[in-house]
Every structure is written in structure tokens, then in C-alpha cells.
KEKE-3310 file (N, C-alpha, C; in steps of 0.2 Angstrom, whole numbers, plus 5000, padded with zeros to 4 digits):
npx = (5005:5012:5004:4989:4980:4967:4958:4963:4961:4947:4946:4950:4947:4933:4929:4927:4925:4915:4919:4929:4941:4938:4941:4956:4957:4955:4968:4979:4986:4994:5009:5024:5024:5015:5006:5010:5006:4995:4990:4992:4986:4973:4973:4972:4959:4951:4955:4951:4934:4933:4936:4923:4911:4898:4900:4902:4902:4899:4902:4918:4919:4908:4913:4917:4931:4934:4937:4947:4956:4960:4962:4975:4982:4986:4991:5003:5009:5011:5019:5031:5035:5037:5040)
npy = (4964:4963:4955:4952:4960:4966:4955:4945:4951:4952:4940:4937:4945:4953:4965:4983:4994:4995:4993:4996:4985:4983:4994:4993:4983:4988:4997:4990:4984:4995:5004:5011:5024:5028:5027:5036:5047:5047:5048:5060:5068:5063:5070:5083:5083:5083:5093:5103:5098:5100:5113:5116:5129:5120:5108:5110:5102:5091:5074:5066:5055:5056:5061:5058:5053:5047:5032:5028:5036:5030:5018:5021:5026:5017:5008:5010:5014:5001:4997:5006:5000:4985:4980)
npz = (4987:5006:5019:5016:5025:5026:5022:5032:5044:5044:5044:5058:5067:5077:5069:5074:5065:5053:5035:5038:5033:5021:5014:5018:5010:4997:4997:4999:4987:4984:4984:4994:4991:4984:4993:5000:4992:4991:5003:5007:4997:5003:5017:5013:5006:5020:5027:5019:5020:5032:5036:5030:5034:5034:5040:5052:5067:5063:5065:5063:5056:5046:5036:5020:5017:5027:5030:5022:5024:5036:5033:5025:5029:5041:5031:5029:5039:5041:5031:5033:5045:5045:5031)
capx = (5009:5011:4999:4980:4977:4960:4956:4964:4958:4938:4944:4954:4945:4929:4932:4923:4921:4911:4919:4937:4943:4937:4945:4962:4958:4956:4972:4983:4992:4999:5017:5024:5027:5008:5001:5011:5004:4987:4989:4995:4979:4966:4973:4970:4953:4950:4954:4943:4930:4930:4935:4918:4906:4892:4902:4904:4899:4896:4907:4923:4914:4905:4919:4917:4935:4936:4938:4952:4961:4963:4966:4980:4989:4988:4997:5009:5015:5015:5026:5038:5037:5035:5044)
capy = (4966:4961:4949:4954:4964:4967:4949:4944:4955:4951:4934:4935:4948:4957:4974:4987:4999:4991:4995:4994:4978:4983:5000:4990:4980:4992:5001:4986:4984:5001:5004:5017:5031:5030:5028:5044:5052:5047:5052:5070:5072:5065:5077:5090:5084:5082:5101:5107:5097:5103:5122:5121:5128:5115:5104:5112:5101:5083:5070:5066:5049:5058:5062:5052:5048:5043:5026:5028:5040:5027:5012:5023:5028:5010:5004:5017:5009:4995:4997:5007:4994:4977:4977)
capz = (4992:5011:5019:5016:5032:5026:5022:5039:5049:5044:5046:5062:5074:5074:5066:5077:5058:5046:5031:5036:5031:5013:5012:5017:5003:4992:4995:4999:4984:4984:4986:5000:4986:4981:4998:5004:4989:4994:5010:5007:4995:5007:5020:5010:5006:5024:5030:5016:5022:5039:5036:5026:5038:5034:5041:5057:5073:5061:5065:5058:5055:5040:5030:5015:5013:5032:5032:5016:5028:5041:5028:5020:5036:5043:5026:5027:5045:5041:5026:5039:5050:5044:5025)
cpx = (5007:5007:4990:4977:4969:4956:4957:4960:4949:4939:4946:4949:4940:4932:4926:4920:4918:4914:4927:4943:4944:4942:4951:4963:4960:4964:4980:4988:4996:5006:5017:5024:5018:5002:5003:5007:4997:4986:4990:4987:4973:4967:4972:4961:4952:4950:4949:4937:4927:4932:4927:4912:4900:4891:4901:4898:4897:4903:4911:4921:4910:4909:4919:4924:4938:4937:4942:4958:4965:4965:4974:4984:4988:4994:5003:5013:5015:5019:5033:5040:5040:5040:5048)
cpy = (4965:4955:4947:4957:4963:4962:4946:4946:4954:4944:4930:4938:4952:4964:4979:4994:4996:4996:4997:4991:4980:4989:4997:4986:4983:4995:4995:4984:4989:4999:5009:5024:5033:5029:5036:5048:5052:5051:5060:5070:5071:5068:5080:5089:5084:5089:5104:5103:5100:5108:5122:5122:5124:5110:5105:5108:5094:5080:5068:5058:5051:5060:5056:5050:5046:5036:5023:5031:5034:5019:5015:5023:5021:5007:5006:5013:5005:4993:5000:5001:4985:4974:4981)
cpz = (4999:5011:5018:5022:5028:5029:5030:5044:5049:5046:5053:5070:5071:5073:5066:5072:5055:5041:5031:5031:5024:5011:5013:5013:4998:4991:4994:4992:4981:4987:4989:4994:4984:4987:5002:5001:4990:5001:5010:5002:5000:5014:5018:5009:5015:5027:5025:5019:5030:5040:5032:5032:5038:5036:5051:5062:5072:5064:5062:5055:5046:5035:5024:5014:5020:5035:5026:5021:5033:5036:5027:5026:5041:5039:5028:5034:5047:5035:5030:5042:5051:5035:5025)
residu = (UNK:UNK:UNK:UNK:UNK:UNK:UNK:UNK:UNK:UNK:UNK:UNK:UNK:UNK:UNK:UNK:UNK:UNK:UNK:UNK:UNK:UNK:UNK:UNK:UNK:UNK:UNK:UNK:UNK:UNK:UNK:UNK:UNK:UNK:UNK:UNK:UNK:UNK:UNK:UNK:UNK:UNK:UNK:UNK:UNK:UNK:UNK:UNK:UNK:UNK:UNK:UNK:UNK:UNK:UNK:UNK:UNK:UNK:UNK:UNK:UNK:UNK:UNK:UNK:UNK:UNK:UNK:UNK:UNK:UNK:UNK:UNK:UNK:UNK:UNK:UNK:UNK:UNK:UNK:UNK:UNK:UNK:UNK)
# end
């Protein structure tokens, strides 16, 4: 599905996350109906993780599903946008 943003993108511009590129790989051949559905659970993981107070005062950088989060809501506007 689409054009390989991941692939692209490592081969196009430096990619100032390390570990982008790959989570846009990884999601890329989702459809919109299973990238919403992604996105609606890892918001959910996302507020449980920072209502846990253990959390309180790390950065959103440590969220283990934060660089899923930002793949999944890139797809998602470029499936809006672009297909």
C-alpha cells in the first residue's frame, strides 16, 4: 500500500528519530480501518502510561509505543490526504 515512506524517507532525508523510518515500515501496509483501530488502542495505551505516576516527569520519548504512535498518525494523514 502507498509508496514506502519508511524506505523513502531513510533514503531520501536524514531522519532526525532513529527508529522512524522502521515503525513506518512496519505499519505501512495497514488500511485506514486498521490504522484508526491502532490508533484509538495506542492512545489508550498512552494515557495509562502517563496517569501511572512512575511515569510522572519522564519523557514522552520513553513511551514504548512512541514512535508506533507517530508512524500510525502519519499513515493515517496520508491515507486522508494522498489516496
Amino acid at each position: 500500500m502507498g509508496d514506502h515512506l519508511g524506505g523513502n524517507l531513510g533514503r531520501s532525508a536524514p531522519v532526525a528519530l532513529p527508529g522512524l523510518a522502521e515503525a513506518l515500515d512496519r505499519w505501512e501496509a495497514c488500511g485506514l480501518d486498521e490504522l484508526l483501530s491502532e490508533s484509538a488502542r495506542i492512545r489508550a495505551e498512552v494515557r495509562r502510561w502517563a496517569s501511572d505516576p512512575a511515569n510522572a516527569g519522564r519523557p514522552i520519548s520513553d513511551l514504548p509505543v512512541y514512535l508506533d504512535r507517530m508512524a500510525v498518525e502519519i499513515l493515517i494523514e496520508r491515507r486522508y490526504f494522498t489516496e
